[in-house]
N, C-alpha and C positions, 0 to 999 in steps of 0.2 A: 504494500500500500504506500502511495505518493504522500509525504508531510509537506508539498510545498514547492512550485514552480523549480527548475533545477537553477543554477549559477551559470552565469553566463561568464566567460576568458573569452581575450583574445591572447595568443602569441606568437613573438615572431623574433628571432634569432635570442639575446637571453632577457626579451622584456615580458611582462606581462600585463596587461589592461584587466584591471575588476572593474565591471561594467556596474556593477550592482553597489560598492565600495566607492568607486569611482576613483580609484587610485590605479597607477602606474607606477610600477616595482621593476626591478633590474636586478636579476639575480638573487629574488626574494626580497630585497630593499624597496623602500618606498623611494620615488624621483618625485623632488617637489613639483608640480603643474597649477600654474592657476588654470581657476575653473572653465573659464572662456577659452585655453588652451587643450583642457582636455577634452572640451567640447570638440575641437576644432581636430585633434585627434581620432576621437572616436568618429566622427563622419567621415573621416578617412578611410579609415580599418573598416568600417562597416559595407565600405566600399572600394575595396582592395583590388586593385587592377582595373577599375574604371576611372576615367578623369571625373572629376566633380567640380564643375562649373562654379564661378566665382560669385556668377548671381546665384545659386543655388545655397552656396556657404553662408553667403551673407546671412541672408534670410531665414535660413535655420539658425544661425547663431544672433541674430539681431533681431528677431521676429516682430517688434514692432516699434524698431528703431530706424532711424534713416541714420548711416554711418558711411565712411569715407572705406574707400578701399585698403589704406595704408593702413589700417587697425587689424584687416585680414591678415595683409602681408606679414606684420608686426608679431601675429600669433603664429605664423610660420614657421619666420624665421627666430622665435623662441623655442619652436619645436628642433629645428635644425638643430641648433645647441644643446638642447637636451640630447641629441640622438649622435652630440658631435661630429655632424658632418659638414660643419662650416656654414658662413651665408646662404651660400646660393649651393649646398648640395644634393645629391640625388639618389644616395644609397637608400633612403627610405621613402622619402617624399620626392615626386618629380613635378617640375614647374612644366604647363604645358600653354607656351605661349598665348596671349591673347585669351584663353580659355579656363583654364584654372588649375588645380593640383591632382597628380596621382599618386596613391599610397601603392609603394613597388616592390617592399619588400614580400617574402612566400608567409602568409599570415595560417595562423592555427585556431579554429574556432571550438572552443574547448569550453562542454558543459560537466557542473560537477552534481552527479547523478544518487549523491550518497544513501539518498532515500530508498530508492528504485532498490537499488543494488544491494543492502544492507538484507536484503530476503532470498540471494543467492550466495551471499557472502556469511564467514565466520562476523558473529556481531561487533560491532568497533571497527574492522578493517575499513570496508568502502575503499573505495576508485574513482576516478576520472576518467573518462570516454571520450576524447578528443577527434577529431574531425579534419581532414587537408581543406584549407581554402586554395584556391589554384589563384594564377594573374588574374583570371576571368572572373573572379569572383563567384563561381558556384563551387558550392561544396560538396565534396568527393565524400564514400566510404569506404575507401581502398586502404583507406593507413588508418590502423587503430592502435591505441597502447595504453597501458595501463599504470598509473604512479599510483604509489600508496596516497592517500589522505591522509593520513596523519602526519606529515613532514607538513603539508603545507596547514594545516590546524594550528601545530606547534608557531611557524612562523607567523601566522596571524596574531596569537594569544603574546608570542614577543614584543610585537608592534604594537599591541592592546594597550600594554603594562607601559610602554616606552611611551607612548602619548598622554597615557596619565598623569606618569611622572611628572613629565616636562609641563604639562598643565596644572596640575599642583605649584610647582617652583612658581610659573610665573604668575598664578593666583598670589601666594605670597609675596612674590617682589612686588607686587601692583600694591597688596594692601600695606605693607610696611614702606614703602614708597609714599603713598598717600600722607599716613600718620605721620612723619616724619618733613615732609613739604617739600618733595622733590619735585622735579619737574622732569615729565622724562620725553624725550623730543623722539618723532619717529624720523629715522634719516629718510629724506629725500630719494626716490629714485627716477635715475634717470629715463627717457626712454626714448629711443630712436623708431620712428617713423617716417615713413618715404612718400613722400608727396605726388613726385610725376614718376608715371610708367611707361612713357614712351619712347623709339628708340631716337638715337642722334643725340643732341647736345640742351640738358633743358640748364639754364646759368642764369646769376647774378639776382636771387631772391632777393626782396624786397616786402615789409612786410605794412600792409594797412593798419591805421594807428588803433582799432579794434582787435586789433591780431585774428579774427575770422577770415582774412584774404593775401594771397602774396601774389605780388605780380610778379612775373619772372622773363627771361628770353629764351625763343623757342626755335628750333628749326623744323618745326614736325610738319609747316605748310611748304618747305621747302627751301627757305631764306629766314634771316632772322624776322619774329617780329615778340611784340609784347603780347602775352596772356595774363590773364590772372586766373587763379586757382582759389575755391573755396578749401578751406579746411575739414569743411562737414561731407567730405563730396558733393556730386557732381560733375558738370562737366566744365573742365575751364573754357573762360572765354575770350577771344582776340581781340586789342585792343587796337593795336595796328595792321594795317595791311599794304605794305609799299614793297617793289618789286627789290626795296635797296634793304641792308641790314639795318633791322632798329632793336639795341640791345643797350644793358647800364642800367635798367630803370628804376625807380627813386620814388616814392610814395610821399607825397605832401604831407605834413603835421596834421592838414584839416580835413583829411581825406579825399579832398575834392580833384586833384590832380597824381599826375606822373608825370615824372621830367626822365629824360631818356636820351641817351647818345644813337645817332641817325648817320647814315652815309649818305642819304637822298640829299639831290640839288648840292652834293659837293660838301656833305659832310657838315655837320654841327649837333646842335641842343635843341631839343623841341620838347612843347606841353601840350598832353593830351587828358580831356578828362578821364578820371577812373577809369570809368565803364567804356570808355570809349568817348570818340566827337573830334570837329574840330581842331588841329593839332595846330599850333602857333612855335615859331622860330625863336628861341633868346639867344641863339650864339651861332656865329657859322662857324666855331672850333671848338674842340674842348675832346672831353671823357672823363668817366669818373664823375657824373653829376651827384652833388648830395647836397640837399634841404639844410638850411639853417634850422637850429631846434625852434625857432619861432615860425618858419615859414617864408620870411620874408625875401629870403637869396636865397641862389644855391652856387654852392664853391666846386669849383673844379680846375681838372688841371689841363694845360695847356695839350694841344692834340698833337699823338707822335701814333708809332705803328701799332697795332691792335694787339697788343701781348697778352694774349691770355691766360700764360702762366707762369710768368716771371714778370716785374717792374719794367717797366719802360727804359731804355736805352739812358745812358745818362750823361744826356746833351742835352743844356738851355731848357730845361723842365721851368714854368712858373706855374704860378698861381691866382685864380682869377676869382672874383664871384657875380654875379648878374641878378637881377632881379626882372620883375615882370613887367613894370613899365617904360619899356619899350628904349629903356639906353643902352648902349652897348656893354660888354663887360669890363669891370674896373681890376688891374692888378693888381695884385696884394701882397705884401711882406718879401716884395722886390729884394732887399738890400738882403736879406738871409737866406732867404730862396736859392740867391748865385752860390752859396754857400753848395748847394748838393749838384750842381753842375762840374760837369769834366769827371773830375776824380770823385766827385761825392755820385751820390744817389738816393732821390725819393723812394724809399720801399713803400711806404701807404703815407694817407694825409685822413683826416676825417675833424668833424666837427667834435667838440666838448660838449659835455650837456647844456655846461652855460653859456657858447655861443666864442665861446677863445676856437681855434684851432690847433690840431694838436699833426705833427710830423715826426715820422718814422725812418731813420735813413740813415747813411752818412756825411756827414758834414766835412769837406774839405779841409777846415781846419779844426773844428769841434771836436770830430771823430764818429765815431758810432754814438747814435745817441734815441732818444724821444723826446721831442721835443713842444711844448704848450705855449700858445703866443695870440697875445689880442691880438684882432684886426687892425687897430690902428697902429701897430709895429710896436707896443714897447718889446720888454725886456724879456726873448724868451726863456722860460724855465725850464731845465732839463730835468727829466725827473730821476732822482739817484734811486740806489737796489741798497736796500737790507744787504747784511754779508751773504746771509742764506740765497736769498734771490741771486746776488753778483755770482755765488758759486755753481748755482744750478744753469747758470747762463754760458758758463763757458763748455756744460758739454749737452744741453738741451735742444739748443737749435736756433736759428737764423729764422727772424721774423721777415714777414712780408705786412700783409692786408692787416687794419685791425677795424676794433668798433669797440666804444665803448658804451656801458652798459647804462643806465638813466641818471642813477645816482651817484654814479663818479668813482664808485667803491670798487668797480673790476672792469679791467681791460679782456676783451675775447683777442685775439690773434691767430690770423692764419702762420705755422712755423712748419721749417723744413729739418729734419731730425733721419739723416741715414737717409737721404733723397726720396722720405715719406715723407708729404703733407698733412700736416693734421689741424686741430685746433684746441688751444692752448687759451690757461685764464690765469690770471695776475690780479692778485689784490691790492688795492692801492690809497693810500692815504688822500681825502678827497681835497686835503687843505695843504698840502703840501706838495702832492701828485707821486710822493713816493711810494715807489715797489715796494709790496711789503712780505709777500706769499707768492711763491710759486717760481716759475712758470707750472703749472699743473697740467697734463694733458686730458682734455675732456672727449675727443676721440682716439680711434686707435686701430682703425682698417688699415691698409697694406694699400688701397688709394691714394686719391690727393683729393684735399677736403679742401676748398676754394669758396672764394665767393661768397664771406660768413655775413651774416646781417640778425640783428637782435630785434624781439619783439619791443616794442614800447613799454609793455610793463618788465621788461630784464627777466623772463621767465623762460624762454624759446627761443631756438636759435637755429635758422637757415640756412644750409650749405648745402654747396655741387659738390658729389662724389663724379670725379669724372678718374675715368681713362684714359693714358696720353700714350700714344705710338708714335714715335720719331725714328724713319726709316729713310733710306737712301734712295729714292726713285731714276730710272734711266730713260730718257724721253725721246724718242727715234726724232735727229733733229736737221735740217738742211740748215749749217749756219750760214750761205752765202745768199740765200733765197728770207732766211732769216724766220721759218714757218721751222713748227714742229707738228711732227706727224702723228699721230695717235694718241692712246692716254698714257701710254706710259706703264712703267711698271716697278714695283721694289727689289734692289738688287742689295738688298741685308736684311737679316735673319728679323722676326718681330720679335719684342719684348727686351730691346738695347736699346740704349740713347746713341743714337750714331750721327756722327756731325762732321763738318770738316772734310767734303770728301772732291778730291783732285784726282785729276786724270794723266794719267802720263801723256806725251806728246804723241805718240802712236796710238793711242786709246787702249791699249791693250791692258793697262794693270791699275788700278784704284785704288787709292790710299785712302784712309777716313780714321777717325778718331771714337772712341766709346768713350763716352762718359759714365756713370756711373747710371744704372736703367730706371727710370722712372718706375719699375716694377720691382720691388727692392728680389722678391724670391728667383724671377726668370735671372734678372742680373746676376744673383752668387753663385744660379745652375752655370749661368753658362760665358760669365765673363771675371768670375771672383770679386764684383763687385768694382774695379777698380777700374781708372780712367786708363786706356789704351791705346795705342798704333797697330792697324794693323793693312796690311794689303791684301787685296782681292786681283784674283784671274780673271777679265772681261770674256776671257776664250774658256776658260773651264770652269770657272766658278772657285776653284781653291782658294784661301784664306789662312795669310799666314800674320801670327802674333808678331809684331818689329820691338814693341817696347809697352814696360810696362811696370811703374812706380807711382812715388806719391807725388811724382811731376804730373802738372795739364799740359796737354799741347796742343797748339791751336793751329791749324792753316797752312796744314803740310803743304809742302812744295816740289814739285820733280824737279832736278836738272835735265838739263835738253835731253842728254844720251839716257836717261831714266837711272844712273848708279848711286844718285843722292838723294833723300828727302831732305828739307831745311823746313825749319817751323819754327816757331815761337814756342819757350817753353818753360813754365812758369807755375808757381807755387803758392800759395798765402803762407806773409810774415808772421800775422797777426789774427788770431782764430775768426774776430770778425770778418777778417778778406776786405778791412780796410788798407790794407799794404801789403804789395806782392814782391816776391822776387820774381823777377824777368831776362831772360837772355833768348838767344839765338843758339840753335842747336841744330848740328850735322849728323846725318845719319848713313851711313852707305847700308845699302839696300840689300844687298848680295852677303853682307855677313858683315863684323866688325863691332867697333864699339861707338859707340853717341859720342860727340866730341861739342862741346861749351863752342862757339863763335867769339860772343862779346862775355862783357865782363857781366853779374849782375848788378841790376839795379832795380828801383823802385818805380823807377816808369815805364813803361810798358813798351818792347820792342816787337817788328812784324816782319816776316818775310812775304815780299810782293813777288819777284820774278830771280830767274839767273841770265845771267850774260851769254851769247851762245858757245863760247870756248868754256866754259864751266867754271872761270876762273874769279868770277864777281859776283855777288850779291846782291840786287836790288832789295835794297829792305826801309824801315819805318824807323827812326832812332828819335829818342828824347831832345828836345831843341837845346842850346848849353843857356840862353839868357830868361828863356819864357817854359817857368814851368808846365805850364799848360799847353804849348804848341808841341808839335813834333815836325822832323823835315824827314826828305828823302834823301839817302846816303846811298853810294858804291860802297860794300866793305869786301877788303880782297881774302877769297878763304883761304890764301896760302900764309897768311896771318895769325893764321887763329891757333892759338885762342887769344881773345884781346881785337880785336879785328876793326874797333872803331878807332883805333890807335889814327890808324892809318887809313881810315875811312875817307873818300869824298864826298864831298855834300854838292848835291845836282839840286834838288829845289826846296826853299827854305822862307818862311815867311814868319816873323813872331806873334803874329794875329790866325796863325791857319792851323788847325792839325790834320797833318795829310796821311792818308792809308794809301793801301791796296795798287801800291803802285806796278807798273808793266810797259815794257819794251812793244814798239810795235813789227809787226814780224818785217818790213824795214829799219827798223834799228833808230830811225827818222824823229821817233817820238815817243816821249813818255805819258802814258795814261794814269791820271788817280784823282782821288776823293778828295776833296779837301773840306773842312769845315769850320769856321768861324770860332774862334777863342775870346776875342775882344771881349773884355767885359763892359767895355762903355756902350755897348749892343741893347737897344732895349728890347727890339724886339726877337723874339724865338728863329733861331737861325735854324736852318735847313742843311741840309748836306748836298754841295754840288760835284757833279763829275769835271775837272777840267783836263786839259790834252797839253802839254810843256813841248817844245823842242828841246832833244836831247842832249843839243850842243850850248843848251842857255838861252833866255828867251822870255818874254810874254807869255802869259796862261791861255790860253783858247776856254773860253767857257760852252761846256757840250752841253749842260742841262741849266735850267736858269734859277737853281736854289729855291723854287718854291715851293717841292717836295721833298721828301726825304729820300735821295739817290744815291746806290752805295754798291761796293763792291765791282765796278768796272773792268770789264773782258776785251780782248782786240777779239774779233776774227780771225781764224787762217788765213785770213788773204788781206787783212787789218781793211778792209770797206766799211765796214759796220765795227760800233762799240755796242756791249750788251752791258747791260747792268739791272740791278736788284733796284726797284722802287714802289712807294707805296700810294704813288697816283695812283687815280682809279675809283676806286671801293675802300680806300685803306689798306687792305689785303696788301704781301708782299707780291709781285709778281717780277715775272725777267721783261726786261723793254730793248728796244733796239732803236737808235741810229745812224743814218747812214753819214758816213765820212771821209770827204776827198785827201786824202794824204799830202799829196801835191800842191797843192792849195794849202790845206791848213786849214780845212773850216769842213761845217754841217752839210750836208744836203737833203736833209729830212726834217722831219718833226718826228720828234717820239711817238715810235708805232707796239703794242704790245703782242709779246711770242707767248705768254701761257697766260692762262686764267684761271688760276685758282682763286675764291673770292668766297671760301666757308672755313668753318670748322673743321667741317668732314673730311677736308685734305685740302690741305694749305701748307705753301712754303714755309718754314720754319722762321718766325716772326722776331725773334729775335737779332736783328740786324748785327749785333755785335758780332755772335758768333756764327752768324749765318754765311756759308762760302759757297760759291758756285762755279761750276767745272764745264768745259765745253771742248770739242772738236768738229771735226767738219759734218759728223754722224751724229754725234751722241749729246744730249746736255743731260748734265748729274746734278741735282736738286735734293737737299733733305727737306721730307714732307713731315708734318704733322698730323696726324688723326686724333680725333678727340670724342668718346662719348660721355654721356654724364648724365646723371639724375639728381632731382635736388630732396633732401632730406629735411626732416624736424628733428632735433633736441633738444628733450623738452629737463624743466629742473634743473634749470644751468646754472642760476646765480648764488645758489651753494647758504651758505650758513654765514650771516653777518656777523 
C-alpha cells in the first residue's frame, strides 16, 4: 500500500535537484541557489534536451511581472558559476542564439518509491528506481538500478541537525545583539546585469537623471546612431538616424536632452531631444561631450582621431565648453592644458560634482598626476594618495576614463592592470580631494571594461565589455593606379596585439611587432605574454621569433637588400611611462645579435628609411635647442654605437616635430610629417605631410594641415604619396596624391584608397603607433575589430 505520492530527483553527472526540498546538493552537499535560480534550473532539467525559449522562461519565472531580459540572463549566468563552467559556458547549459537556453547535460529522473517497495523488500531497506532521461527529453526504461535509502536518509537527517544548528546560533547572535545595541549592517551585494544583446558594438552608456533609461551608441542599424534603452525592458529606441556616425552621448541634468559627438556635415556636437526630434548644432568640433552638473554647458575636448580604446594622441589637446545659446565654444584653462601636450597626455577630463573640473594625465612638467581646477583658471589642486593608496598605485594599474560619483567621496576609473581593462574605485576626501582607499577593483572579467558612466544617485554603474582584435590585414593593391582591389584579408594569427608591420622591398617577408594581446589568456598561450619581433613568409606563411624582452619596439625597418631591421627601441624609466629610455637598434635578420645605434635618451628616436648602399640611416633625432621639436638626421651605421656623434642633420626647424621621414625612389627628395610645436599656437594644430629636396631647400607642402595626416609613403615609381589621415568620417583611412617629381609640386587633390569608417574593422586609430607598408601588389594595414555589450553594476558606492 502507497503512504504518499513518490519523490521526485533529478540527476546529472555528481548533482542532485530535490524537487520537493527544492534544494540542489553536489555530492550529497547542499549548493546554495536563490530561489529564482533554482526556478530557473528546474525549467531547465525538466526540459533537458529541448531549447526553452526566453519568452517562455520569462513568464514562468515572472508570471505577472513585466521584467527586462538581463534578470534572465543574470540567473544564468549564476547558474554557470555554480556549475563552474564560466560566463558564457556550455557543459551544462547551452545559449541558443536569438532563442533561449538548453539544458545539455545526460539528466536522471529519479523517483524514491520507499512506500511501494517496502512490501517487496526486508522492512527499513527501501530503494530508489531511477529512470534514463535521453537529449530528447523522453524517458527511457532501459537503465535501472538500485541504491540503498538509507545512505541518502542519513545524509538528509545531517543536513536537518546542520540547519538547526546554525539557526539557533544566529537566533542568539540576533537577540544578544539587540540587548546589547549593536547595529548589524547586511553587506551590500553587488550585481552585474547586461543590458544590450545585440551583436556588433553597443558603447558609451549614459544614464537618464531617473536612472530608468540609458542612452547608448549602437551599430545594430548598420552605422552608428543613439538609442536609449529602458531598464524595465522593452524594446530600445533610436534616437538618431543619419547615414554618418553619431556616438559620445551625454544625458542633460533635466532630462530633456542628449548632447552627442556626430561626423555629419563635417563633424561636430549636436542636441537632440530625449526621445528623439529636432537635433540642433553647438560645435563643428569636439568629442567627449559632458553636461555641467547644472546643465548649463557642456565641456569637451578638442576633436582629434576617434580612439576608442586608448586616449587620444598627445598633440595640442584643449579644452573647450559651449553652451546652448547659440555662441561659439569658449576655451578653457589654456595656460595648463599646454601643460599635457607633446610629452604630456590627457588620459580623461570630466566635470566635479561642484562644477570645478577635474584632469587625469600627464603633465609635462607636473608629472603624472589628477588634477581639480575652477573654470576661471585658479590654482589647480593635485590630489595627493595616502601611503596605502601611493603603494597600491605603483603595481595596480594605469588609469585612463574616470567619473566621479555625486558626492565627491569616490572616484570610479577605467584602469589597465596586465593589459586587462577593468574598473576600479578610490575613496577620497571631499575637502581636500585626497586619495584615501584603494585603488579597489570593482570588476574582474579577462575583457576591457570601457566607457564607465555613474547613475545620478552613485548607486549603478555603466560599462562596454567589449572585445578588441588587432590583426594584420593584406589588401590586393595596384599602387601606380593607386585603387585597391578587394576586401582584403588577415595575414596574423587572432587573439595578438600585432602592430608595426613593414614589408621588405620585394614583398616577400613581413616584419611586425606583438605587443602584449589585449586577450590576457590567448597572449600567454601563444606569445608568453610579452612584447615581440617577429617575421613572417609572404610565400609560405612561416613565422619566425627575431627578439624578445622587456624592450618595445616600434616601426621596424628593412634595409634595401632585406639583411637588416632598424626600429626604434624603447622602454619606461619610470612605472608611470612618464619617461622612457629610447635608442635606435640594428638587427641582422639572418642571425646575430641586436646592436644599440644611438646612445639612450629621454626623447624619443625613429627610424624612417635607409640609404640604398645600406650605409645610412634616415631616422627622427631629438632637436639639441627645443625640447619639444625633433629634426631629420643621416646617422652612419658604421658608427654605431653612438651614431649621432657623427650624425647629419638634412631638415630641422625649432617650431616643427618631424616623423616618418623617406627617400624618394629618385633619391631627389625627402618625404615626412611635420607638426607644429610653437606654443604661442592658439589654435589646435594638425599634422601636415611636406616633401624637402634632398640636397636643402624649401618645404613643399603636400597636405594643407587641416586634418590630421600622418605617416607618408613614396610609391614605387615615387608619382603618388600615400599617407594615413583622418578626413572623411574621422575614421583613419590611407589617401593618395599625385606628384610630379620634376616639378616639385601636387597634381591632385587628395583622392581616398580604402574605407574603412566602423568599428567592425577599422584601421588601427591610434596614429602614434599606427605604420603602414606598401608595394606595387600588396598594402599591409593593422585593423581593428571591436564587439561589445554594455553592462549594469549595481551596489557600487560601497560603505561610507
Amino acid at each position: 500500500m502507497s503512504n504518499g505520492p513518490a519523490k521526485l530527483f533529478y540527476e546529472f553527472e555528481s548533482f542532485r535537484v530535490d524537487v520537493a526540498e527544492r534544494l540542489l546538493l553536489r555530492h550529497g552537499e547542499m549548493v546554495p541557489l536563490t530561489p529564482k535560480a533554482f526556478d530557473t534550473l528546474l525549467i531547465l532539467v525538466e526540459n533537458g534536451g529541448h531549447v526553452v525559449e526566453k519568452e517562455e522562461l520569462m513568464k514562468r519565472l515572472w508570471p505577472d511581472t513585466f521584467v527586462e531580459e538581463a534578470n534572465l540572463a543574470h540567473h544564468i549566468s549564476l547558474l554557470r558559476k555554480t556549475f563552474d563552467e564560466g560566463a558564457n559556458g556550455s557543459k551544462y547549459i547551452q545559449t541558443v542564439p536569438r532563442r533561449g537556453y538548453r539544458f545539455v547535460a545526460n539528466v536522471r529522473c529519479v523517483t524514491d518509491d520507499s512506500a511501494d517497495i517496502s512490501s517487496q523488500e526486508q522492512p527499513g531497506s527501501g530503494e530508489i528506481k531511477e529512470k534514463q532521461v535521453s537529449q530528447t527529453g523522453n524517458a527511457t526504461t532501459a537503465h535501472t538500478r538500485t541504491t540503498p535509502l538509507h545512505k541518502h536518509s542519513k545524509r538528509a537527517l545531517v543536513l536537518t541537525l546542520t540547519v538547526f544548528v546554525v539557526a539557533v546560533a544566529v537566533t542568539a547572535y540576533l537577540f544578544f545583539a539587540g540587548q546589547q545595541g549593536f547595529q548589524i549592517r547586511k553587506p551590500s551585494q553587488r550585481e552585474l546585469l547586461r543590458l544590450t544583446f545585440d551583436a556588433g558594438l553597443q558603447g558609451y552608456p549614459s544614464w537618464s537623471p531617473d536612472g530608468r533609461l540609458i542612452a547608448y551608441s549602437s551599430d545594430r542599424s548598420g552605422n552608428y546612431d543613439i538609442w536609449v534603452q529602458q531598464l524595465g525592458g522593452g524594446r530600445p529606441v533610436q534616437v538618431t538616424n543619419s547615414p554618418a556616425h553619431d556616438w559620445q552621448p551625454d544625458w542633460s541634468p533635466d532630462g530633456k536632452n542628449i548632447v552627442f559627438r556626430s561626423e555629419r556635415g563635417g563633424g561636430g556636437l549636436f542636441v537632440v531631444p530625449a526621445l528623439g526630434g529636432s537635433e540642433i548644432k553647438i560645435s563643428s568640433f569636439g568629442r567627449q561631450p559632458r553636461w555641467s552638473p547644472d546643465g548649463s554647458q557642456v565641456l569637451f575636448l578638442s576633436s582629434s582621431p576617434p580612439h576608442l580604446l586608448s586616449p587620444p594622441g598627445n598633440f595640442l589637446q584643449s579644452l573647450y565648453v559651449v553652451a546652448l545659446d547659440g555662441n561659439p565654444p569658449r576655451e578653457i584653462l589654456g595656460e595648463f592644458v599646454k601643460g599635457f601636450r607633446f610629452r604630456g597626455r590627457i588620459r580623461g577630463v570630466g566635470w566635479h560634482p561642484d562644477g570645478r573640473v577635474s584632469i587625469l594625465g600627464i603633465h609635462s612638467e607636473l608629472g603624472s598626476g589628477f588634477w581639480t581646477v575652477s573654470l576661471d583658471g585658479g590654482t589647480p589642486i593635485k590630489s595627493e594618495s595616502t601611503s596605502e593608496v601611493a603603494e597600491q598605485l605603483k603595481t595596480a594599474t594605469s588609469f585612463t576614463q574616470f567619473c566621479w560619483a555625486p558626492s565627491g567621496r569616490q572616484l570610479y576609473l577605467q584602469g589597465i592592470s596586465r593589459d586587462v581593462r577593468n574598473i576600479w574605485r578610490v575613496t577620497v576626501d571631499p575637502q581636500t580631494l585626497r586619495w584615501l582607499t584603494g585603488p579597489e577593483r570593482l570588476t574582474t572579467g579577462a575583457g576591457q571594461d570601457i566607457d564607465i558612466a555613474l547613475s545620478r544617485d552613485g548607486k549603478k554603474l555603466a560599462f562596454t565589455t567589449s572585445t578588441i582584435s588587432t590583426r594584420i590585414w593584406s589588401l590586393s593593391f595596384d599602387a601606380v593606379a593607386g585603387q585597391v582591389k578587394g576586401e582584403g584579408e588577415p595575414i596574423t594569427a587572432p587573439g595578438i596585439n600585432v602592430l608595426g608591420p613593414a614589408l621588405s622591398r620585394d614583398g616577400k617577408r613581413l616584419a611586425f611587432v606583438v605587443h602584449p594581446s589585449t586577450d590576457a589568456e590567448l597572449s600567454a598561450a601563444r606569445r608568453a605574454g610579452k612584447d615581440e619581433l617577429w617575421e613572417k613568409s609572404m610565400e609560405d606563411g612561416n613565422e619566425r621569433l627575431l627578439a624578445s624582452d622587456d624592450f618595445f619596439r616600434q616601426a621596424p625597418c628593412w634595409s634595401r637588400d632585406g639583411r637588416y631591421l632598424a626600429y626604434r627601441r624603447y622602454r619606461p624609466i619610470k612605472p608611470d611611462g612618464a619617461e622612457y629610455e629610447n635608442a635606435i637598434a640594428l638587427l641582422p635578420t639572418n642571425g646575430g645579435d641586436e646592436q644599440q645605434l644611438t646612445s639612450a635618451t629621454s626623447g624619443a628616436q625613429a627610424v624612417g628609411d635607409w640609404s640604398p648602399d645600406g650605409q645610412w640611416i634616415l631616422a627622427t633625432m631629438p632637436h639639441p635647442t627645443s625640447r619639444k621639436a625633433y629634426q631629420i638626421s643621416l646617422l652612419p651605421v658604421s658608427a654605431a654605437p653612438w651614431a649621432e656623434v657623427q650624425a647629419r642633420v638634412l631638415i630641422s626647424d625649432p617650431e616643427y616635430s618631424l616623423w616618418n621621414a623617406h627617400f624618394s625612389p629618385d633619391q631627389r627628395w625627402i618625404l615626412f610629417q611635420g607638426v607644429t610645436v610653437n606654443e604661442k599656437v592658439t589654435e589646435p594644430s594638425l599634422s601636415t605631410v611636406y616633401v624637402a629636396p634632398a640636397a636643402g631647400g624649401e618645404w613643399i607642402h603636400i597636405t594643407n594641415g587641416k586634418t590630421w595626416d600622418d605617416k607618408p609613403r613614396w610609391s614605387p615609381d615615387g608619382r603618388t604619396i600615400y599617407f594615413a589621415s583622418t578626413r572623411g568620417t574621422g575614421f583613419v583611412n590611407v589617401w593618395g596624391i599625385r606628384f610630379d617629381s620634376l616639378k616639385g609640386k601636387t597634381l591632385s587633390e587628395p583622392f581616398q584608397i580604402t574605407a574603412f569608417d566602423s568599428p567592425t574593422q577599422m584601421i588601427y586609430p591610434n596614429m602614434g603607433l599606427l605604420q603602414i607598408s606598401l608595394t606595387e601588389s600588396r598594402l599591409v594595414v593593422p585593423m581593428v575589430q571591436i564587439s561589445g555589450s554594455i553592462y549594469i553594476l549595481e551596489n557600487v558606492e560601497g560603505q561610507e
